[in-house]
N, C-alpha and C positions, 0 to 999 in steps of 0.2 A: 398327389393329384396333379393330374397334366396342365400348365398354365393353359385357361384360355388364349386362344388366337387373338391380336388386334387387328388384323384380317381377313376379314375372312366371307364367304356369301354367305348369308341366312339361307335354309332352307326351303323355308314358307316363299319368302323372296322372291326366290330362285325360280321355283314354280309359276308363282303369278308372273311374272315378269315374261315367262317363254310363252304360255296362255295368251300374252296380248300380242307380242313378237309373231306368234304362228296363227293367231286371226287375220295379222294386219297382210301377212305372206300371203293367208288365203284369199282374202279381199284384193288385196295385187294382181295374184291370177286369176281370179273372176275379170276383173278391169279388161285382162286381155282380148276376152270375150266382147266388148261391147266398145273398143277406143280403136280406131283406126291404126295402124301402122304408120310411123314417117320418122323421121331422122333432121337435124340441122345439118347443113352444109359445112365441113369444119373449117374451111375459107371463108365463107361467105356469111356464115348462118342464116341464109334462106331454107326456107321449112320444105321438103318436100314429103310428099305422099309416097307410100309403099302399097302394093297390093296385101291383102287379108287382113284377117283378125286369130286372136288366139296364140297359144303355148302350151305345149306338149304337159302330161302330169308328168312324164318321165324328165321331162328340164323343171317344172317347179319344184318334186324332192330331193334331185340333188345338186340345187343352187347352193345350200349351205357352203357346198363340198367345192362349186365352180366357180363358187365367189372367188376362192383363194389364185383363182388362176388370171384374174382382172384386174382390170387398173387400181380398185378400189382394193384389192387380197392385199398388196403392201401394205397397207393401209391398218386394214385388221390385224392383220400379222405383227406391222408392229406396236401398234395400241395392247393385242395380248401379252407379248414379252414385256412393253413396259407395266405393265398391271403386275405382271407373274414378279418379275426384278423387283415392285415396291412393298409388293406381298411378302418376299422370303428378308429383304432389307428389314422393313421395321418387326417382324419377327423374333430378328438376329436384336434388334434395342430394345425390345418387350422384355424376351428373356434374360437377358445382358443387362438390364435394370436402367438402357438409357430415356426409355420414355418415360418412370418416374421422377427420374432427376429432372428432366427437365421440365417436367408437369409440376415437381417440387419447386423449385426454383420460382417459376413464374407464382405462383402461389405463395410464396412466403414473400416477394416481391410488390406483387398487387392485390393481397390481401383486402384490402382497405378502398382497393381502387378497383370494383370490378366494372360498374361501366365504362369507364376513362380506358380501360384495355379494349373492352368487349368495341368501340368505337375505334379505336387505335387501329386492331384486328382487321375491321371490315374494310378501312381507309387500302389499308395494305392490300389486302385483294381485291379492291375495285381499282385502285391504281395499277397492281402489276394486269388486269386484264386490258384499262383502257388505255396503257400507255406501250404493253409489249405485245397484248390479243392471248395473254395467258387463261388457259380455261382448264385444260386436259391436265396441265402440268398444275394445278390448283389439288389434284389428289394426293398429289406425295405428302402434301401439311393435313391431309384430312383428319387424321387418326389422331395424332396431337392436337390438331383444336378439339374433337368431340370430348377428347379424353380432359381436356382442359376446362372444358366448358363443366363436365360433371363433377369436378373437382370442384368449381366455384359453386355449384349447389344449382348449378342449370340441366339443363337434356340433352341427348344427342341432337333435338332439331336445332336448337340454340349453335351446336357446333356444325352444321350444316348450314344455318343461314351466316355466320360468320365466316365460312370459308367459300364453301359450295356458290352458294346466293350471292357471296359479294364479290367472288370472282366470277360469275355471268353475269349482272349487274353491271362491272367497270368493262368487260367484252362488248356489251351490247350499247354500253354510253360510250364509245369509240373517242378516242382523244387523237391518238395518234397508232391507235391499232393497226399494227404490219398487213395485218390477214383480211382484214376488211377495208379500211379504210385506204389503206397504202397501197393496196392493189386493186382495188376500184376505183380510188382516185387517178393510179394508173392509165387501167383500163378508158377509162372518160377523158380519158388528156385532159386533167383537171388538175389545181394545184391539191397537195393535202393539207396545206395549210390556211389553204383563203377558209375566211371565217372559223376559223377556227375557236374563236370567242364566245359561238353558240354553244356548241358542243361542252365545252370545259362550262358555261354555264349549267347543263344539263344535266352535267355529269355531279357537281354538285345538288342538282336539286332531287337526284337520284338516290345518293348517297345519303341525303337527310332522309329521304323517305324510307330507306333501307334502314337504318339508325331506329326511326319512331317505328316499324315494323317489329325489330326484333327487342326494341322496348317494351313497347308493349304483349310482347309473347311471355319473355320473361318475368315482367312483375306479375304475367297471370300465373306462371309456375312458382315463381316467388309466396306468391299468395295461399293458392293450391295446389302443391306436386302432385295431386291423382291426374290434374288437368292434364298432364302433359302425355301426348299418344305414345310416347316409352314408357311410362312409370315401371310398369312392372321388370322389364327389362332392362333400366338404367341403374335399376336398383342392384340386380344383380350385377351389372358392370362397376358398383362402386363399392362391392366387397375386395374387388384386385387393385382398390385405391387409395386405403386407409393411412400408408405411411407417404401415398403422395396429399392425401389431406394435410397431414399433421405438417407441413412444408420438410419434410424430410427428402435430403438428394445426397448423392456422392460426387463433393466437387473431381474427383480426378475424371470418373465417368461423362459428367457435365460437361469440362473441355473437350473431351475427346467428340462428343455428340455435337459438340457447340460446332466445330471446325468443321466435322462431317456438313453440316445441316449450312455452313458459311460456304460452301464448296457447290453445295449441289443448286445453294442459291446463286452463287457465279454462273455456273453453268445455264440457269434457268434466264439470266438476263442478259448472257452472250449470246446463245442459241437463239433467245428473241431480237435481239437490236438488229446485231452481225448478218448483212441481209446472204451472205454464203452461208451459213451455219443457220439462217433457220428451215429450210426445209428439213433438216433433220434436228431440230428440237427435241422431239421424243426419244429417239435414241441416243443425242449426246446424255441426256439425264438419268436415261438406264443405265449407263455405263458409267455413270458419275458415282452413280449409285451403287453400282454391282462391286465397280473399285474399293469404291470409300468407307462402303460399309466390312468391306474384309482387311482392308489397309488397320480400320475402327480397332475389329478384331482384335486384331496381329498387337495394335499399338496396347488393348488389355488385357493381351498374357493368354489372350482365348485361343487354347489348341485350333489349327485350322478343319481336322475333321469334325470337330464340335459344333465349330460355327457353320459348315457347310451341314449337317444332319439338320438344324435350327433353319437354315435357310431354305431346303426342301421342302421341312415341318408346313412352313410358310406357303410356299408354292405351293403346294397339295391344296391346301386350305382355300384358295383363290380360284384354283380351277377350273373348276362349273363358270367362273368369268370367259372362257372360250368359248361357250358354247352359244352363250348372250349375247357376245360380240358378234359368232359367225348368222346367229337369226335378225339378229338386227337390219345387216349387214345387208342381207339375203333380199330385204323387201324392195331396196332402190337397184337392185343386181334382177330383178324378176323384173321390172318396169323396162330396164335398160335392155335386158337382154329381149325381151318381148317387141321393142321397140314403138313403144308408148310412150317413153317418157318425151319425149320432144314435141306428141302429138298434145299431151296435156299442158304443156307450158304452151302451146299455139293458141290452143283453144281461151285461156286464160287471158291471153294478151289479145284478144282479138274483141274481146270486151271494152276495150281501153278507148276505140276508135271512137271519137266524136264528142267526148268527157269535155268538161269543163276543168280546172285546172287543179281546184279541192279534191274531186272526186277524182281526178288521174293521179295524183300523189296519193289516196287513198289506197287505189287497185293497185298500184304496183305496191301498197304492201302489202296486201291481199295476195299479190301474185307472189309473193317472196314469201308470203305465213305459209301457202299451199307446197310449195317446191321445199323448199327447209321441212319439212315432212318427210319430205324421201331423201333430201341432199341435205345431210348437216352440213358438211364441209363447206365453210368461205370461202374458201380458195377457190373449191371446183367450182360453187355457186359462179363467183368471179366471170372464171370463164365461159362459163356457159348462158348468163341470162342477166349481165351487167351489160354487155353490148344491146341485147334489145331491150331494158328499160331503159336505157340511154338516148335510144331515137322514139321508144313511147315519152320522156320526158321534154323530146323536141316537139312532137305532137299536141300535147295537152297544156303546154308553153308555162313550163315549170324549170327550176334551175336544174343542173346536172348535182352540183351539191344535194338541196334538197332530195332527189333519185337519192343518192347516193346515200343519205343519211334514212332515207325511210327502209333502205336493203337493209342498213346497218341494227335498226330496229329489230327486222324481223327477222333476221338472221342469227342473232344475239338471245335475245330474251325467251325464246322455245327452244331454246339449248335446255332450256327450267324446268321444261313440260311436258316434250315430246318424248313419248319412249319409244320412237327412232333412235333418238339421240345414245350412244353406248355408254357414253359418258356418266350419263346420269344415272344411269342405270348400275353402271360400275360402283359408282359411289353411293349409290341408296345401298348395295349391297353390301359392302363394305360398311355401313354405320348399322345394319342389321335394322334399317325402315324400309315398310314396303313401298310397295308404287301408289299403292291405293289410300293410304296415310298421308303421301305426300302430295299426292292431290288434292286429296282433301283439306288440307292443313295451307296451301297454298293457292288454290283455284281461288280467292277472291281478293289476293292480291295479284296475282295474271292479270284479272280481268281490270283493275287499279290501273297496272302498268300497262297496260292496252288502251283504255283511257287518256292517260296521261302522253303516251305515246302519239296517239293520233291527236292532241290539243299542240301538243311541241310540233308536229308538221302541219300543222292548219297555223301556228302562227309562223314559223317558219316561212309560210307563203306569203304570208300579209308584210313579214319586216325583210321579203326578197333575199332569202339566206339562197 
């Protein structure tokens, strides 16, 4: 019998997920219909007006197709090769027996100690988010925590809020995040370091919260495994797990895995510090990847057309992830090209005029929860709508930090939520949960950290951060 994929999209998944993708398209091109045209100034960013409304149906079906030809198609293009690359990569260690061993290992290791890991775990990805702005690259470990987490007698959500959760968690509580905070502090001719003692405060009181979050999930599955939204399906994922129970691994396997996985973690913390080497972050990893895991191969005797048929196997299995990527993609590529989006970010800020100084630190992140909707990307955000809350926060006579830390909020934390976001989407797919699980399973701690969020920049205002 053919080994299950560790990769791979669910079907059900797959579906829902394009269902909300090609509403939210469709709802875009309606917008065109009703929002004025206008564009920012790319010197100036003064808003001006365009004459008309509307977009062609002939440009909103084959936006998928246009996307790839725009600023944002590198973009896609190479978020898909790196998905496809980590797809046929762990694959090649499924079959190759490296992800038991190393699921054995940890298991016969912290047997005894499963919360002291499971805390250990999330420490580790809310630091590497808040300290390098890692999120994307938090998928390469996903498979190995899910698979780890079922091995201790938890769910795949268990290994989504361990990896998935706590690397957007440590992104969104910014310490010294390259992507956010280092380039908007930038942008603001601000330092990144002034106060930086709030933030590292928050950032732990984040993480506690993250901690008593997925505590409390787990002593509920602990309690009751029907409880948990995989049962039926984790179950089946832990017939292909039995000698990684028993802590069974093969040390020669192990090193070879170990080195692998010590390698592409170099690459993950070069690519982010190294301010030349991170705009391409994702491809140095793919190719971290693409080398190490055939270098792996070679090093255990594994014929090379073997391991390339194994690494295709993989590929194939991941696929339908381009099609997610290019709908996703398609919705902020319909606004831009329509020539909306700049009218909608007007209209938002033009709210702002006359606020008192709670409620102007509120709306800018009201304006940053709306935009992050169709613009995941920091970086672009950065550029395009950190110079005007910059001067709404001269306005409303609030600090440029504060601005800065309320982007960073809502910039961050609907990476969790939005299914704009490809990200997440990639990764519900890949652990085989839908979108509609995960919302569920989650919408009332959003609405926690939404809360909590807006108390941290209301005192923010009061202690002059």
């Amino acid at each position: 019998m053919e080994q299950e994929k560790i990769l791979k999209i669910n079907k059900r998944s797959f579906i829902t997920v394009c269902i909300i993708l090609i509403t939210f398209m469709v709802l875009a091109y309606v917008l065109t219909f009703f929002i004025n045209k206008g564009v920012h100034d790319p010197d100036t960013l003064v808003y001006q007006a365009l004459p008309g409304r509307g977009y062609s149906f002939f440009n909103f079906l084959t936006a998928p197709f246009r996307l790839f030809a725009s600023r944002d198609g590198i973009d896609v293009i190479g978020i898909a090769i790196f998905i496809l690359v980590l797809a046929g990569s762990f694959n090649i260690m499924n079959e190759t027996g490296g992800i038991s061993s190393i699921i054995g290992y940890l298991i016969k290791r912290f047997r005894d100690k499963k919360y002291r890991l499971m805390y250990v775990v999330i420490l580790c990805f809310m630091l590497f988010g808040a300290l390098f702005g890692i999120f994307e690259e938090s998928v390469t470990l996903l498979p190995i925590i899910i698979l780890l987490s079922l091995s201790l007698g938890w769910d795949t959500f268990t290994g989504l809020g361990m990896c998935l959760l706590a690397a957007g968690f440590g992104f969104s509580t910014a310490i010294t995040n390259p992507f956010s905070i280092g380039l908007g502090s930038k942008e603001m001719e601000i330092s990144s370091t002034e106060n930086i003692w709030y933030r590292i405060i928050l950032f732990f009181l984040m993480y506690l919260f993250l901690c008593i979050f997925m505590r409390m999930h787990v002593k509920k599955i602990e309690k009751d495994p029907t409880s948990s939204p995989t049962y039926e399906s984790d179950q089946a994922k832990r017939e292909n797990l039995n000698a990684v129970n028993l802590g069974e691994y093969n040390q020669r396997i192990l090193k070879v895995y170990t080195l692998f996985f010590l390698a592409v973690l170099l690459s993950i913390v070069v690519s982010s510090t190294v301010p030349v080497f991170s705009i391409y972050s994702i491809p140095i990893i793919a190719v971290t990847f693409l080398f190490g895991i055939f270098i792996s191969t070679a090093c255990l005797r594994i014929p090379f057309k073997k391991s390339l048929k194994m690494f295709g196997s993989g590929v194939i299995s991941m696929s339908p992830a381009i099609i997610m990527l290019m709908l996703a993609g398609s919705i902020k590529f319909i606004l831009d090209d329509a020539k909306i989006m700049a009218t909608i970010i007007e209209i938002i800020a033009g709210a702002f005029k006359g606020q008192s100084p709670i409620l102007g630190v509120l709306f800018i992140y009201l304006l940053v929860l709306v935009i992050q909707f169709f613009i995941g990307s920091a970086s672009a955000k950065v550029v395009l709508i950190i110079p005007i809350i910059s001067v709404l926060a001269k306005e409303v006579g609030i600090t440029q930090n504060l601005a800065l830390l309320s982007f960073v909020f809502a910039d961050g934390y609907t990476d969790l939520i939005y299914p704009t976001n490809p990200v997440l989407l990639i990764a519900l797919g890949m652990a085989s949960f839908s979108y509609s699980k995960w919302i569920k399973k989650t919408w009332l701690m959003q609405i926690m950290v939404l809360l909590l969020t807006v108390c941290f920049l209301i005192i923010g205002y009061y202690i002059s951060y």
